[in-house]
C-alpha positions as CSV (number, residue, x, y, z in Angstrom):
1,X,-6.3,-39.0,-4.5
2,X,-8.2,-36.8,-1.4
3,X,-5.5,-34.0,-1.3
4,X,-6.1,-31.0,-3.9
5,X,-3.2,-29.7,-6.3
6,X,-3.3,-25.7,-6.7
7,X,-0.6,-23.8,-8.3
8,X,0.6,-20.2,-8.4
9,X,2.1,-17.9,-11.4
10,X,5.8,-17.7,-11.0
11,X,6.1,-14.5,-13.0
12,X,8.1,-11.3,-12.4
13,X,5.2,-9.1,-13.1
14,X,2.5,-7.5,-11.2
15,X,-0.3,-10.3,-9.8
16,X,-2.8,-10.3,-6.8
17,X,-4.3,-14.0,-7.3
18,X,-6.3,-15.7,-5.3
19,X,-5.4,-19.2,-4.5
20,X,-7.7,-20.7,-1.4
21,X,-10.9,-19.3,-0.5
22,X,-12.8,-22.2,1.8
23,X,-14.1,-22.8,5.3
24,X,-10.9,-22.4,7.1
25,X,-8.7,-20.1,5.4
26,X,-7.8,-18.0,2.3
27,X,-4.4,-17.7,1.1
28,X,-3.4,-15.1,-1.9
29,X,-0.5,-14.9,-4.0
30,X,1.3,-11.3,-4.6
31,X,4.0,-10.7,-6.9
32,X,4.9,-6.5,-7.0
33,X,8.1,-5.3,-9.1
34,X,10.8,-3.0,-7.7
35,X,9.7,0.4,-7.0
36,X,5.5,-0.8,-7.2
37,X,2.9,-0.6,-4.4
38,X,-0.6,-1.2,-4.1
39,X,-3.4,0.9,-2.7
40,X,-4.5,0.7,1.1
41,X,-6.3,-2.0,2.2
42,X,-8.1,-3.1,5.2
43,X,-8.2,-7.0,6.8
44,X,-10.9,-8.3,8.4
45,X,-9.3,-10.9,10.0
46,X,-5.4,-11.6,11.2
47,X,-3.3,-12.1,8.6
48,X,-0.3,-13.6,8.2
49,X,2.4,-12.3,5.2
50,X,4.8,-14.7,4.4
51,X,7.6,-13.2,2.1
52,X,9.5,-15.4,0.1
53,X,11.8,-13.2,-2.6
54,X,12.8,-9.5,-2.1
55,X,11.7,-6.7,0.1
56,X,8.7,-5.6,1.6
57,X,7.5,-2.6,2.5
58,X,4.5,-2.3,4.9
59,X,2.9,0.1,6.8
60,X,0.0,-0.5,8.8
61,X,-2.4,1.7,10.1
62,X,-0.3,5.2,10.7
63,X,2.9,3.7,11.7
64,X,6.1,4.1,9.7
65,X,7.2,1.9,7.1
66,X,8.8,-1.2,7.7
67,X,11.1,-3.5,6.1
68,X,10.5,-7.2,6.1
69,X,13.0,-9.5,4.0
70,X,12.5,-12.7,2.3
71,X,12.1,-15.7,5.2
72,X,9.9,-12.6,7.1
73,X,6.6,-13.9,8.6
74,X,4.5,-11.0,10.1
75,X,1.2,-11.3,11.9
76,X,-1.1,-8.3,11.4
77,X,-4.2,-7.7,13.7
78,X,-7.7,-8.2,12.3
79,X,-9.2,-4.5,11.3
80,X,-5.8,-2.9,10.5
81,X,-4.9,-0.6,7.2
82,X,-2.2,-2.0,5.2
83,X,0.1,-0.5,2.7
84,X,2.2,-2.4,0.4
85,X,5.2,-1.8,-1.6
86,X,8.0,-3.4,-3.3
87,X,11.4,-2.1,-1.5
88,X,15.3,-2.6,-3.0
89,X,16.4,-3.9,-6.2
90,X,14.4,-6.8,-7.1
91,X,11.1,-8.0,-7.4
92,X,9.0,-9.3,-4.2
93,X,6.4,-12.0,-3.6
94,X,4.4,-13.4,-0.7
95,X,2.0,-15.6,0.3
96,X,-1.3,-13.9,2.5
97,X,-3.1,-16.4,4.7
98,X,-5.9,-15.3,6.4
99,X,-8.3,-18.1,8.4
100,X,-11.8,-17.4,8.6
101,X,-13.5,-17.1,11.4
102,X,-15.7,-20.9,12.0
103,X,-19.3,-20.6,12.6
104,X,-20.5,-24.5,12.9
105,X,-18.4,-27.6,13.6
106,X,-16.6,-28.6,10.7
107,X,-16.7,-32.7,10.7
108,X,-13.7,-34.6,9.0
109,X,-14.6,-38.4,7.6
């Protein structure tokens, strides 16, 4: 078997978890119940959110909030601010991918 297996906590409570950090890209897990938000942070990097139950609530940099619904895929810009909180009735989760910038050829066998 060459693929590797990782999983992810299907919970309803709060969770930041960190799923893939290698060479190429990271991904995280974040779960956030109605009504919960966590504090500002920076990326590096572009990042992709990818949200698969409820509704999230972003703002970047000093925009406004938006709204992004579950089946939303947004690209944020390396060095922005993000703000994230849980919006509407029900809990929401997504997936962050991040690739990392490549420094020396990566060979495959």
């Amino acid at each position: 078997m060459i693929e590797q297996i990782r999983s992810y906590m299907t919970t309803e409570d709060q969770t930041i978890e960190q799923l893939v950090q290698d060479p190429l890209a990271s991904i995280n897990h974040m779960v956030l119940p109605k009504g919960e938000s966590i504090p500002a942070l920076q990326t590096f990097s572009t990042a992709y959110m990818m949200v698969t139950e409820g509704i999230l609530g972003l703002r970047l940099d000093r925009q406004r909030e938006h709204l992004y619904s579950k089946g939303s895929i947004i690209t944020i810009p390396a060095y922005t601010t993000l703000s994230i909180s849980c919006r509407g009735g029900s809990t929401m989760k997504l997936f962050m991918i991040k690739p990392n910038e490549i420094t020396q050829p990566i060979h495959h066998k």
